[in-house]
C-alpha positions as CSV (number, residue, x, y, z in Angstrom):
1,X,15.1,1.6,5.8
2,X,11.5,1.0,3.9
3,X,11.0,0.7,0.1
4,X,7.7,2.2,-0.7
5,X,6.0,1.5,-4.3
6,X,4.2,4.0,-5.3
7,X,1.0,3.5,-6.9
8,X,-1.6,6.6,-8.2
9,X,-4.3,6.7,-10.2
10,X,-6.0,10.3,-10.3
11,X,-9.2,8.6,-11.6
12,X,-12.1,7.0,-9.5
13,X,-13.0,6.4,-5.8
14,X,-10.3,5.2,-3.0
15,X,-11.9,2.0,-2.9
16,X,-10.8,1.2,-6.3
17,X,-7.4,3.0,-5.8
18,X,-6.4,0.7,-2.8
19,X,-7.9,-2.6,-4.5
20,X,-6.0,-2.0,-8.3
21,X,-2.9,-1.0,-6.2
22,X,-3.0,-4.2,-4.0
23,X,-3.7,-6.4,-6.7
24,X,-1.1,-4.8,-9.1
25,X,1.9,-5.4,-6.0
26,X,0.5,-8.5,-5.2
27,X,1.2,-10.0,-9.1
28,X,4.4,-8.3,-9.0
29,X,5.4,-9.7,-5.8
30,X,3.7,-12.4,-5.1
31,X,2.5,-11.5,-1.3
32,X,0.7,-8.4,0.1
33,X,2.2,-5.1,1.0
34,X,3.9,-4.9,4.2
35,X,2.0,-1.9,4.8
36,X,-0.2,0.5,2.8
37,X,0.1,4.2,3.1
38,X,-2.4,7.3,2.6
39,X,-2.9,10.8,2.7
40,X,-3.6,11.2,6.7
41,X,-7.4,13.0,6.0
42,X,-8.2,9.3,4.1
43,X,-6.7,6.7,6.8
44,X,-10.1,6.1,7.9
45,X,-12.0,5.4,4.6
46,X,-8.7,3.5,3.5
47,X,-8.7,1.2,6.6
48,X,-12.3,0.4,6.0
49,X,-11.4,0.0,2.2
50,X,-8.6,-2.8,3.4
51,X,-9.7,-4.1,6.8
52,X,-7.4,-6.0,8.8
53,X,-5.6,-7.9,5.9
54,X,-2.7,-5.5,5.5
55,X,-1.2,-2.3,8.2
56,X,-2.7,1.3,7.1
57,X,-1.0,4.7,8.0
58,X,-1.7,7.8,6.8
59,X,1.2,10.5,6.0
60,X,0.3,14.4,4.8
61,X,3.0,13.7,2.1
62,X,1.0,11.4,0.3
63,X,-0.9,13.2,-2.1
64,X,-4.7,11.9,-1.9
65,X,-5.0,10.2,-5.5
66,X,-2.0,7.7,-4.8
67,X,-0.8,5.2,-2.2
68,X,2.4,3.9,-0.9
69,X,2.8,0.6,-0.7
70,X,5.8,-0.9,1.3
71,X,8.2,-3.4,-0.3
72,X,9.6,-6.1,3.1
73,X,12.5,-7.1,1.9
74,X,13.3,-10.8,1.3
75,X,16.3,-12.2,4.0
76,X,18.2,-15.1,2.9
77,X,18.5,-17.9,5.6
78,X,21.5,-18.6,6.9
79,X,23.9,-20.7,4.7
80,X,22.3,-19.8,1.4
């Protein structure tokens, strides 16, 4: 099952939205989402936003002034 961070900020464009929430997960976690999600009507604008760099969907339960930012969960090796 995925672990989604949310991240919303009612304030300013999606552009800034997507780039303070990628930033923010990426000092808490060190690495990139495993996947970004919006609202379905702003997958377009946020895949231009992000480019190639990290997977986009879009979902009608995401409300369109936050995104969803998916947690991968860490597997130890074997052994450890």
């Amino acid at each position: 099952m995925a672990t989604y961070l949310t991240y919303r900020n009612g304030n300013g464009s999606l552009d800034d939205l997507v780039k303070e929430a990628v930033t923010h997960f990426h000092k808490r976690y060190g690495r990139l989402p495993g996947a970004l999600v919006v609202h379905k009507t702003l997958l377009d604008e946020a895949v231009k936003v992000i480019g190639k760099s990290v997977e986009v969907g879009g979902s009608g339960g995401c409300l369109a002034g936050e995104v969803w930012l998916r947690v991968e969960e860490r597997r130890a090796k074997d052994g450890e």
